[in-house]
LOPASE-549996 format. One record per residue (C-alpha): y, x, z. Coordinates in steps of 0.5 Angstrom, whole numbers, padded with zeros to 4 digits, always signed. Layout:
N
YXZ;...
//
This chain:
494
+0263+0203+0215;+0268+0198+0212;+0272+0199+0207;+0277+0204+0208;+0283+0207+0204;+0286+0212+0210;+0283+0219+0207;+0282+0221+0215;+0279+0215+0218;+0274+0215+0211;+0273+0223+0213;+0270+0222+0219;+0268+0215+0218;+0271+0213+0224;+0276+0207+0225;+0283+0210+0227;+0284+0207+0234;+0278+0212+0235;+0281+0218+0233;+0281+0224+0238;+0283+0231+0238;+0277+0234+0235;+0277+0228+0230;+0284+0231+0228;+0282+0238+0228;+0275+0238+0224;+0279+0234+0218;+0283+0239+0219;+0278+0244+0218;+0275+0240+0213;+0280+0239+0208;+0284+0246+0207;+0290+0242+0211;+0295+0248+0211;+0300+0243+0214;+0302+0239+0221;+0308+0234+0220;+0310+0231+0228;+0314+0225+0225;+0318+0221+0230;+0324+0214+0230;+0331+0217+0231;+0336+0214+0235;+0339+0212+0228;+0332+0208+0226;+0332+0214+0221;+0325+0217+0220;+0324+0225+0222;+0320+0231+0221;+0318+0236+0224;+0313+0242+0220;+0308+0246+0222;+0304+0251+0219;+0296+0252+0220;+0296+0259+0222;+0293+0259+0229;+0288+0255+0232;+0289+0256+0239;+0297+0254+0238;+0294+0248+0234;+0290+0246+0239;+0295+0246+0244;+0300+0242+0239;+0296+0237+0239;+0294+0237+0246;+0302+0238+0249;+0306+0236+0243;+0312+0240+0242;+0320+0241+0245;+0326+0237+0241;+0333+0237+0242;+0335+0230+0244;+0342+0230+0245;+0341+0231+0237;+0337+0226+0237;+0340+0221+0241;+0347+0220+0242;+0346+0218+0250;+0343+0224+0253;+0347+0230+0253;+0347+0237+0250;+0346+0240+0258;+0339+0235+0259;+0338+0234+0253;+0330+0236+0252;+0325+0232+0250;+0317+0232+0248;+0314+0229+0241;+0308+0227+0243;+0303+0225+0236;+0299+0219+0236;+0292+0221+0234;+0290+0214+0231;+0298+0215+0226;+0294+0221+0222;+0295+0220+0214;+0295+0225+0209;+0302+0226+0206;+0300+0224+0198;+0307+0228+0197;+0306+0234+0199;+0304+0240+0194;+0301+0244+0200;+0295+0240+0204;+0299+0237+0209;+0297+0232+0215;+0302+0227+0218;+0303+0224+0225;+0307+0219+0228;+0310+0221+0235;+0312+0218+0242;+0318+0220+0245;+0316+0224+0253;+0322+0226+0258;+0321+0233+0262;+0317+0229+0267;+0312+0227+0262;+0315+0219+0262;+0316+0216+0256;+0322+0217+0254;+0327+0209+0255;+0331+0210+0250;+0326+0211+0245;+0326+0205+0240;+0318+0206+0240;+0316+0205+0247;+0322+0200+0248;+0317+0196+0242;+0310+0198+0247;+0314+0196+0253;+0316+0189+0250;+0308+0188+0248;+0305+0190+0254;+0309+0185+0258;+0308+0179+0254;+0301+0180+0254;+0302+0181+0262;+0306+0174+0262;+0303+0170+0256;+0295+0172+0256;+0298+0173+0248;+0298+0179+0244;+0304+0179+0239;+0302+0180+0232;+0307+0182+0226;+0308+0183+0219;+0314+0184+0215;+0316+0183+0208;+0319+0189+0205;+0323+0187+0200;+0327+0192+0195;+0331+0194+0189;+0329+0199+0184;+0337+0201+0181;+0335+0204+0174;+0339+0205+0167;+0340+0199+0163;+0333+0198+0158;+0335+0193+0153;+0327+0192+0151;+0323+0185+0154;+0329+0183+0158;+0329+0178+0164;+0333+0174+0166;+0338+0174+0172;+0334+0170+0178;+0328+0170+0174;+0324+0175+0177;+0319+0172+0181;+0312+0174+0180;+0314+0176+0173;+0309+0182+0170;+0310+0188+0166;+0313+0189+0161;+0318+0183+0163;+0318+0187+0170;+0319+0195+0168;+0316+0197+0175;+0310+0195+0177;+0308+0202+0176;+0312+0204+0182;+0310+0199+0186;+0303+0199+0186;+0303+0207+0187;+0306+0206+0193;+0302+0201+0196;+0296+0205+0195;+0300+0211+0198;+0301+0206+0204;+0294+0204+0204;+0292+0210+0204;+0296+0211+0211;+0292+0206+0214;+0297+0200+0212;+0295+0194+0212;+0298+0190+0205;+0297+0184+0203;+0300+0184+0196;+0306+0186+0192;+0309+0182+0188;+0316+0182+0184;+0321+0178+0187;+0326+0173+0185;+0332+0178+0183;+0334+0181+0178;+0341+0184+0175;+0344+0187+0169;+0349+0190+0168;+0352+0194+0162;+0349+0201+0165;+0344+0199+0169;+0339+0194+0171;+0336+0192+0178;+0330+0189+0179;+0327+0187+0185;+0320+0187+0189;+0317+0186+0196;+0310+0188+0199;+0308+0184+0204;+0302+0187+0210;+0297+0183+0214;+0298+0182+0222;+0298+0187+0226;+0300+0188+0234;+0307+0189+0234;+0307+0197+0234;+0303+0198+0229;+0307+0193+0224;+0313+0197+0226;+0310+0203+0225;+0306+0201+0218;+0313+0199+0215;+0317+0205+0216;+0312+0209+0214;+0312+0205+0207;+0320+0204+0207;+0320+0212+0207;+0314+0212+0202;+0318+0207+0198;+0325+0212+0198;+0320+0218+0196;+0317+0215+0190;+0323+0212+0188;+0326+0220+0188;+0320+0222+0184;+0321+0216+0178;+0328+0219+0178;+0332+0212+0180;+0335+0208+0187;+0331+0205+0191;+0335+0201+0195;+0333+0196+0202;+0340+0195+0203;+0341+0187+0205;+0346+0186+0199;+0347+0189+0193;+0351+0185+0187;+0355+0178+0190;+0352+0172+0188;+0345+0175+0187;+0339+0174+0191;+0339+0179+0197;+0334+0184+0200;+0331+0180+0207;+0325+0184+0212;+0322+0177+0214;+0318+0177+0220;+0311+0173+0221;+0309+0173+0228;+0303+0170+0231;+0300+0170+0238;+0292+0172+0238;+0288+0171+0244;+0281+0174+0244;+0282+0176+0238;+0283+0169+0235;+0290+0165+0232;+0292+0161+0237;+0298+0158+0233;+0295+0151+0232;+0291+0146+0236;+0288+0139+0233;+0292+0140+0226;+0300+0141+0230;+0302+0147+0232;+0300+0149+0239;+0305+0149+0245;+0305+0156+0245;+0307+0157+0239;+0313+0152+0239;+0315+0156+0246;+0316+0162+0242;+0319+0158+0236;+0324+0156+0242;+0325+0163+0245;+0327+0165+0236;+0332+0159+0237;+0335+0162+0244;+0337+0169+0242;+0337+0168+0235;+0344+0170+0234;+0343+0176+0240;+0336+0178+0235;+0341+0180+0228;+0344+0186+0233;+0338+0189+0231;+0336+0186+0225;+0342+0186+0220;+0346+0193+0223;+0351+0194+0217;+0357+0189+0215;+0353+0187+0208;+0348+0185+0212;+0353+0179+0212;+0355+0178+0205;+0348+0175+0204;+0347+0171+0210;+0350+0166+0206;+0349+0159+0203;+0345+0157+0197;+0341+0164+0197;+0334+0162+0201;+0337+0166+0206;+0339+0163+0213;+0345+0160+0216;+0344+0156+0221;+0339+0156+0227;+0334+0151+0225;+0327+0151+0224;+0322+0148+0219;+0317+0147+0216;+0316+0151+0209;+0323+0151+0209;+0326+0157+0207;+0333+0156+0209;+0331+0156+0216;+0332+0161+0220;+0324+0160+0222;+0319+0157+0217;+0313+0155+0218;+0309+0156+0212;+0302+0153+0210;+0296+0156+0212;+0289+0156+0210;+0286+0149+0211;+0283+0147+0206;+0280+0154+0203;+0273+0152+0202;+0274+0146+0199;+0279+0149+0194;+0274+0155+0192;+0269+0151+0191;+0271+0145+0187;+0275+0151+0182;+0267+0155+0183;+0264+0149+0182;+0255+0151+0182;+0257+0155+0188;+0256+0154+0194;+0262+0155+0197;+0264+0148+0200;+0261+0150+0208;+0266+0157+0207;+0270+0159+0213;+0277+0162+0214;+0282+0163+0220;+0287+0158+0218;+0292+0164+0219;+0298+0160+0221;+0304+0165+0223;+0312+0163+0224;+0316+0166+0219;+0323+0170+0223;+0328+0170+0216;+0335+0174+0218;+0332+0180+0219;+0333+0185+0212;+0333+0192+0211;+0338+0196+0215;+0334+0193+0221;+0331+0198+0227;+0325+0196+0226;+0322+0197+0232;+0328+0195+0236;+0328+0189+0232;+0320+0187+0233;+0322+0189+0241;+0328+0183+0240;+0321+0178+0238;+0317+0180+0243;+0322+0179+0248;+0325+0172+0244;+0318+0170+0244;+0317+0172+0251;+0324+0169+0253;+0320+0162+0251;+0315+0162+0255;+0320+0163+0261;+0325+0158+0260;+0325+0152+0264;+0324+0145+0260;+0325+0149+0254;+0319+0146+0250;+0323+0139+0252;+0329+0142+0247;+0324+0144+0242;+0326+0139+0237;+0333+0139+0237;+0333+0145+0232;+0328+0141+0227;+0331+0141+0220;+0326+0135+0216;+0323+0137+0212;+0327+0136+0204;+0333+0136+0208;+0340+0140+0205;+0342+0144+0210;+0348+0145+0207;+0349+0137+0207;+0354+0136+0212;+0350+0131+0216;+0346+0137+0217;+0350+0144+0217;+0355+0140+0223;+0348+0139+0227;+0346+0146+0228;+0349+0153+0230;+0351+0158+0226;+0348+0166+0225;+0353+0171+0226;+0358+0172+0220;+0359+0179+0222;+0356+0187+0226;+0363+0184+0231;+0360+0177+0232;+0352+0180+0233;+0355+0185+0239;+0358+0179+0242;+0352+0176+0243;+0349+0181+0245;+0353+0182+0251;+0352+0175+0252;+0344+0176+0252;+0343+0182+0255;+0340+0181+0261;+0335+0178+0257;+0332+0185+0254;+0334+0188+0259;+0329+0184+0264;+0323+0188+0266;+0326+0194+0264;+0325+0193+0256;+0331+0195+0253;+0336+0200+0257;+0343+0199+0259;+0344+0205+0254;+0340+0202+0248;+0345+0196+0249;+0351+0199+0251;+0351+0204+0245;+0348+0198+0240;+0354+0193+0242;+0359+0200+0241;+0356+0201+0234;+0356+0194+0231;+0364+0194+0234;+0366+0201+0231;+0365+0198+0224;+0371+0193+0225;+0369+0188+0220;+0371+0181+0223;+0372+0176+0218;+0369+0181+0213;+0368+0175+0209;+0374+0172+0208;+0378+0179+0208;+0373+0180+0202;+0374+0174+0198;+0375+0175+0191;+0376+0182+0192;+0370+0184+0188;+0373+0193+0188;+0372+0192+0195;+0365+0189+0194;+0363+0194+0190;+0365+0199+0194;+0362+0197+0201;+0355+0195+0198;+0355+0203+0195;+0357+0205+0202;+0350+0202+0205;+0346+0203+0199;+0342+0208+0203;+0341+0204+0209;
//
């Protein structure tokens, strides 16, 4: 068997995809297991719990079989107190064992079901497999993803090894005092079956006279769309808990000091056929990876509804942060909207003329090539967010002459998109939550194509993003750095 971290899977030397229930049982059994945790995505984006204690058989079989009754009027605000039953059903291939939990504790990750035994529509999670499943049903693609997960570890001012503000990429211990809980943590998300690629400190960092606020990233592999979201909500409350444990605030939160770099949940997408990238062609990006860049472009502003949910999500799509503002896309640009990062080419050359002797120069990689969605950050619903992409992706196969307007949004490579020139050439993001419900009103009829996103799921996220009146925030805000503070505190913890 490959290489594995997950416990359960190296247990039973079984890849995950294949677990049964007799799997489930026999870890169980085998391990002194005395816990079952059903944890499942609320109508917030919030991950929850539901704790079972081992002490039967009979009804541990029968939860593993059935799952379990939960009240979701509590859950969700559309389903009323009168109707409001659902099932959670476990999903036997999520199965980790908690690294937290003092008594031996197993986790499974659950799908919503209504009374009728059909996956529940509102549920972020089957909204997320039912955009899947038809874009591979109209494209012949799978869609795969990978998030950034970027953060800031706000701990006590230490005076020792300083670093110096927005000179914190890459930067190793002691300069960078958090390593430690970073790579706890990703070892704790492999160990839940996370796919990662690296971690790493990133560019920001902010001293004040209490506290210092340093911030990091962790970045997986490609995977399909579910298992990515899945994968980064798991680490993103992985992350909180560790956080708790260190005794310092751990925060995902879009902004947290004005004219520092923000926390982003960039999004790397590829189309996979037959198990191979097919975002390239001859050297150039392939028609139907420009497609999908071309439905990126279409809905950009509708996709920030479910990728920046809370007004300071906007204090950081703002200029001269690398974070996007205009609708644009480019290659290696990270000021557009969507970039196009290099891939692996010239891997075998690289490797040998550096190993020289060994013969590495006939060595074969895939080249890797994915498309990189920049607005999102860390008040993003996952799964509704990853379903918005699939569903822009999928968008880009449909339109008509669609593939004829692909250049328009091209920003040349080294070219300032806060020029003039440039910044009159394309559109704006949204510049707040009320901006974001607009154009998901405009949009609609395109999520809810193919019944992938309910009326409901648009209606109440239109009606949160209002709720939160913040029109203009940033000229309302300008200069006002008590009121800033204040906002960014509000959603610390978002």
């Amino acid at each position: 068997m490959k290489i594995q971290a997950n416990r359960v899977a190296k247990y039973l030397n079984k890849e995950p995809r294949y677990f049964t229930k007799r799997d489930i049982i026999k870890f169980i059994e085998g391990n002194s297991i005395r816990m079952v945790n059903f944890r499942y995505v609320g109508g917030d984006g919030k991950l929850k719990i539901l704790n079972f204690s081992i002490s039967d058989a009979k009804y541990l079989n029968r939860m593993l079989s059935a799952g379990e009754r939960v009240d979701g009027s509590s859950l969700f605000k559309n389903i009323g107190a009168s109707s409001s039953d659902l099932y959670v059903i476990p999903k036997y291939k999520t199965a980790f064992v908690n690294p937290f939990s003092e008594i031996p504790a197993l986790e499974l990750l659950c799908s919503f079901y209504t009374p009728e035994g059909k996956p529940f529509d509102s549920s972020s999670e089957n909204i997320l497999g039912k955009a899947e499943n038809i874009f591979k049903q109209i494209t012949g693609y799978e869609f795969h993803a990978l998030g950034e997960l970027e953060y800031y570890v706000i701990a006590p001012n230490n005076p020792l090894y300083p670093m110096n503000a927005q000179k914190g990429y890459h930067e190793s211990y002691p300069f960078a005092k958090w390593e430690a809980l970073r790579c706890e943590a990703m070892d704790a998300i492999s160990g839940a079956g996370g796919k990662l690629k690296y971690g790493h400190s990133e560019v920001g960092f902010i001293r004040t006279q209490d506290d210092e606020m340093s911030q990091q990233e962790i970045e997986f592999l490609p995977v399909n769309a579910v298992d990515a979201a899945d994968q980064l909500t798991i680490a993103k409350w992985m992350l909180s808990a560790i956080g708790y444990k260190y005794g310092v605030t751990l925060s995902f939160a879009p902004k947290i000091s004005v004219g520092h770099a923000g926390s982003g949940l960039h999004i790397h997408t590829c189309l996979i056929k037959n198990g191979k990238n097919a975002m390239i062609k001859k050297g150039d990006l392939s028609i139907d990876a420009k497609k999908t860049i071309n439905g990126y472009m279409a809905l950009a502003k509708s996709l920030t509804a479910f990728g920046n949910t809370v007004p300071t999500s906007y204090l950081r799509l703002v200029p001269h942060q690398e974070a996007p503002t205009k609708i644009c896309w480019g290659f290696r640009d990270r000021s557009a909207l969507v970039r196009v990062p290099i891939s692996w080419f010239n891997a075998g050359n690289m490797i040998g003329s550096l190993n020289p002797g060994i013969n590495n120069v006939n060595f074969k990689v895939d080249h890797g090539q994915t498309v990189e969605f920049r607005s999102a950050d860390g008040s993003a619903n996952i799964h509704l967010f990853l379903a918005g992409l699939c569903v822009a992706a999928r968008h880009g196969f449909e339109m008509k002459n669609g593939i004829e307007m692909f250049g328009k949004f091209f920003a040349a490579q080294n070219a300032s998109l806060n020029s003039k020139k440039i910044n009159s050439k394309f559109d704006n993001l949204p510049s707040s939550c009320h901006e974001s419900a607009d154009s998901l009103k405009e949009d609609r009829k395109i999520y809810e194509k193919y019944g992938v996103f309910s009326g409901s799921v648009i209606d109440s996220t239109i009606k949160r993003l209002k709720n939160y009146d913040d029109k203009n925030l940033n000229e309302r805000l300008y200069g006002k750095e008590e009121e800033i503070k204040k906002l960014v505190d509000e959603y610390l913890y978002c």
